[in-house]
N, C-alpha and C positions, 0 to 999 in steps of 0.2 A: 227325316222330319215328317209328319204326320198331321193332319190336321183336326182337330179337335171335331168331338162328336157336334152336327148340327144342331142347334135348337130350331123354334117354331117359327125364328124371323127367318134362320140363315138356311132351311129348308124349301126357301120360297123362289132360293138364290138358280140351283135346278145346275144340269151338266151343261145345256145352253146359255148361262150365265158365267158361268166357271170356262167353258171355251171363249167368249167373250174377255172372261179376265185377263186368260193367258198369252191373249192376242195384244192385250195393252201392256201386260207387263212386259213381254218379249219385245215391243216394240219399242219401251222405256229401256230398259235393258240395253238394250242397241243405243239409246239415244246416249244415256249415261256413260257406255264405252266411247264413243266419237267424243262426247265433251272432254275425256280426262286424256284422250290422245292427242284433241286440238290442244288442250291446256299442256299438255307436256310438249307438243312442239313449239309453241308460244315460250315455254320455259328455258330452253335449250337457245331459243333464237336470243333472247336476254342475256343469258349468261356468254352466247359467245360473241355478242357486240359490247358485254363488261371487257371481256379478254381482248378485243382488239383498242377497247380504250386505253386497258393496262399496260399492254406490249405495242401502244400505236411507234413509240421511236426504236420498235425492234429491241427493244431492252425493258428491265425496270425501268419502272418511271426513277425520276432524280432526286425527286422528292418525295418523303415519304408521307405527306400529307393526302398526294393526290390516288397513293394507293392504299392508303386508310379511306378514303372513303369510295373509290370504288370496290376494295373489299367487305366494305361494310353494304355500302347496296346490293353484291352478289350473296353476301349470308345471309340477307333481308328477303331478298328473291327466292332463295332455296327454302327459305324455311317457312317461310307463305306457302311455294309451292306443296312443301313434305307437309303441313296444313292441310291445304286443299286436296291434293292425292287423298289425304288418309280417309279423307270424309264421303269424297268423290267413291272410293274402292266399297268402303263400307258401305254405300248404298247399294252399289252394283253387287255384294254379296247379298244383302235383304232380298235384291230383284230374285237374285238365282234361286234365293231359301224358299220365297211364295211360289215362285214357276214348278220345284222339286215339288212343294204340298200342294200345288192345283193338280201337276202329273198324276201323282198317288193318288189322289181325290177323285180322278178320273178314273184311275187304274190304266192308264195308257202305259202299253208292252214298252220294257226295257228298249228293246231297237228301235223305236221312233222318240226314246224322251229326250229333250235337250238338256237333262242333269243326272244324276244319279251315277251310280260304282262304273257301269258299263263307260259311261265319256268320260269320268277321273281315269280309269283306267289307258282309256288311250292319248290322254295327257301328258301322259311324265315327263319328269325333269324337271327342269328352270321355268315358273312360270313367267310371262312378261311381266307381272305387279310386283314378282319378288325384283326383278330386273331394276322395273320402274322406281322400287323402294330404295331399294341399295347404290341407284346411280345418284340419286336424289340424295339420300343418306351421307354419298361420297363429296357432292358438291354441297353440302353445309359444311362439314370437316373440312374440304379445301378450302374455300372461300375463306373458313372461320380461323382456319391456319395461314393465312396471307394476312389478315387483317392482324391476328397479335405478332407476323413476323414485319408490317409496317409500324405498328406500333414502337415495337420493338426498338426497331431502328430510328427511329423518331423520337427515344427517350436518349437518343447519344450509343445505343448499347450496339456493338457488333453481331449482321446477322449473318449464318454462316453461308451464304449463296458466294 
C-alpha cells in the first residue's frame, strides 16, 4: 500500500510529522489489540458461567424452558461478541494499513518495519484472529444448536441426547 502523491497542505505534514504519526498509530494499535483481548476474555467468562448455569444439577436442566433461554442468552452473547470482534479486527487492520503507508512514506529499511512481506513472512500458520473468528463462529452454532434442541423438546418432540 502506498501513499498518495502530497499536495501543498500534506507537504507541510514533513518526516517529523509522519514519525509523529506512527508513534500514535502504533500506540492505537496496541491499544485496539488489548481491548479485543480484554473483550474476548470477558466473552469466554460469560459463556462459561451460561454453562455452569446449564449443567448447575450436573445434567440437562429438567426443564426445557430454563435451557431455552439460557441458550438463547449464550447465542445473544456470541453473536454480539462475532459483532464486535469483526469491527474491533477491522480497525486493527486500518491501524496496520496506515503504519505499512507511513513505513513506505518514510522509506524505513524492511529489517526495522513493524508490517510488510518480511514480518508476514515470519508469521505463518493459524493466525490468533482466524482462531478468535472460528471459536466465536463455533460458540454461535453451539449455543444456536442447544437452543433449537431445547425448543425442541419443549414442543413434546424427542431429542436424541
Amino acid at each position: 500500500m502506498t501513499m498518495p502523491a502530497p499536495n501543498d497542505s500534506e507537504s507541510n505534514f514533513g518526516a517529523t510529522g509522519l514519525l509523529a504519526q506512527l508513534s500514535n498509530v502504533v500506540n492505537r494499535s496496541a491499544y485496539e489489540d488489548t481491548v479485543v483481548w480484554a473483550i474476548f476474555g470477558t466473552f469466554w467468562a460469560a459463556n462459561a458461567l451460561l454453562l455452569v448455569a446449564l449443567f448447575s444439577q450436573g445434567d440437562f436442566p429438567r426443564h426445557s424452558a430454563v435451557g431455552i433461554i439460557i441458550s438463547a442468552a449464550g447465542t445473544v452473547v456470541s453473536v454480539a461478541w462475532f459483532l464486535i470482534q469483526r469491527r474491533a479486527i477491522a480497525h486493527m487492520k486500518r491501524w496496520e494499513d496506515i503504519i505499512e503507508a507511513i513505513e513506505e512514506e518514510l522509506r524505513i529499511p524492511a529489517n526495522f518495519r513493524l508490517t510488510g512481506d518480511q514480518h508476514r513472512e515470519n508469521l505463518r500458520g493459524v493466525g490468533a484472529r482466524k482462531v478468535m473468528g472460528g471459536i466465536t463462529r463455533l460458540s454461535v452454532i453451539s449455543w444456536g444448536l442447544g437452543l433449537a434442541c431445547f425448543a425442541w423438546d419443549a414442543m413434546g418432540r424427542p431429542v436424541p441426547w
